[in-house]
One Martini backbone bead per residue (centre of mass of N, CA, C, O) as a GRO file, in nm:
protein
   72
    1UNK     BB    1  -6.902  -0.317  -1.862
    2UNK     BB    2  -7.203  -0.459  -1.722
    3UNK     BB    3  -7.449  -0.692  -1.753
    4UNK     BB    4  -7.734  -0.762  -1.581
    5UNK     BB    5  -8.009  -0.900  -1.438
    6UNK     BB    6  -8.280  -0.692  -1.285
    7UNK     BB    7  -8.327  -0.972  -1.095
    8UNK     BB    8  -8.045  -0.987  -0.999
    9UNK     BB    9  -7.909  -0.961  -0.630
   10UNK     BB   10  -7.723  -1.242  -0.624
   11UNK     BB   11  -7.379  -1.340  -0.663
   12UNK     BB   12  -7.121  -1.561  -0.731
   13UNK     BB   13  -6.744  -1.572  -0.705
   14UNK     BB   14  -6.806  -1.664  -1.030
   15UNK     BB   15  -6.948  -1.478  -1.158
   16UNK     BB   16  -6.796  -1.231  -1.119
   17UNK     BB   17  -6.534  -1.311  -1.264
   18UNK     BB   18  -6.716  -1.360  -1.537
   19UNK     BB   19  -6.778  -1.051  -1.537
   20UNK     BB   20  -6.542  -0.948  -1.435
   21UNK     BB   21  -6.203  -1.074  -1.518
   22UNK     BB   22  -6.145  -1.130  -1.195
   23UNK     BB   23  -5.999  -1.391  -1.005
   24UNK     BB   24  -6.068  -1.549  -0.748
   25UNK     BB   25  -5.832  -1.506  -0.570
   26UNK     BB   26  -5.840  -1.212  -0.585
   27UNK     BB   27  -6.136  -1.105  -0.489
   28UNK     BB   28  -6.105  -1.213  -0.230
   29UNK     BB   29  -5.876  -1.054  -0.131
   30UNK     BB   30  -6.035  -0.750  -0.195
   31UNK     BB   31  -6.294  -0.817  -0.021
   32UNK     BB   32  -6.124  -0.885   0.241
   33UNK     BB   33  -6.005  -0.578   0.268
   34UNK     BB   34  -6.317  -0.411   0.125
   35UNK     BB   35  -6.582  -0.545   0.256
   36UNK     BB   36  -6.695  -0.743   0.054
   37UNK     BB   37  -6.942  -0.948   0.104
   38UNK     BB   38  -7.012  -1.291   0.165
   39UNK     BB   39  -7.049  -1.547   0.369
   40UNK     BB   40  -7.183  -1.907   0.254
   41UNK     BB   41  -7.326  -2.169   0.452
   42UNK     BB   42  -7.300  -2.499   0.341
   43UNK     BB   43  -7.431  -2.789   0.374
   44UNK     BB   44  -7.348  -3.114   0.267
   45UNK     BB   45  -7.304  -3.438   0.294
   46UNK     BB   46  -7.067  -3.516   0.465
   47UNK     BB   47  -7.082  -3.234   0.708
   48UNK     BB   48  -6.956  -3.028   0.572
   49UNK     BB   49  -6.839  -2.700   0.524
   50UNK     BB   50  -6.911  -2.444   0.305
   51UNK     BB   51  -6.780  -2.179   0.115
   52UNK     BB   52  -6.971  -1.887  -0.019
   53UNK     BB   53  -6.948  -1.632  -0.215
   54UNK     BB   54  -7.177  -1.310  -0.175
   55UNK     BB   55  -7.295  -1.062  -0.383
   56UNK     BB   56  -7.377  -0.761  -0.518
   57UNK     BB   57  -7.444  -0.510  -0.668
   58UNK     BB   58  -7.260  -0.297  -0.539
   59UNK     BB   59  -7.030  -0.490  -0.511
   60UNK     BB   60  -6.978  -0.494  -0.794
   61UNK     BB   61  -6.954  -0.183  -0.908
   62UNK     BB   62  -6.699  -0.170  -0.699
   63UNK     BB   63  -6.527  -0.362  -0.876
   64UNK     BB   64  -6.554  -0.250  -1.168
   65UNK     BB   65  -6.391   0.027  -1.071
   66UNK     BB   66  -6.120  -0.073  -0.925
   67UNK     BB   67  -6.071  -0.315  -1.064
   68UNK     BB   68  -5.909  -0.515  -1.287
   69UNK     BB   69  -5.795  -0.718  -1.487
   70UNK     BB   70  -5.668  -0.994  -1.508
   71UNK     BB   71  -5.331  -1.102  -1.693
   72UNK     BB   72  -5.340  -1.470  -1.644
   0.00000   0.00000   0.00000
């Protein structure tokens, strides 16, 4: 069971792993292959873009659901 504040709507790839225990690279690789997950592109200082995951909270119940957690 997962427990998250009723006013958080949207995790970020690192909250969801170390909420469900399911490691960064399991979680994107699960992600991309059942369509779950956004990615948003945040500019740097640099000029280049970052990618990052962002989740539902429909999408993390979907995660706690199917995946388990990683055991490395």
């Amino acid at each position: 069971m997962v427990t998250v504040k009723s006013s958080q709507k949207i995790f970020t790839d690192y909250e969801v792993a170390s909420l469900t225990g399911i490691c960064v690279e399991h979680l994107h690789n699960f992600a991309k292959k059942r369509h779950l997950g956004f990615i948003a592109r945040a500019a740097e200082a640099a000029g280049r873009q970052a990618d990052q995951w962002l989740f539902t909270l429909s999408d993390l119940m979907v995660l706690t659901t199917l995946f388990e957690k990683c055991s490395h």
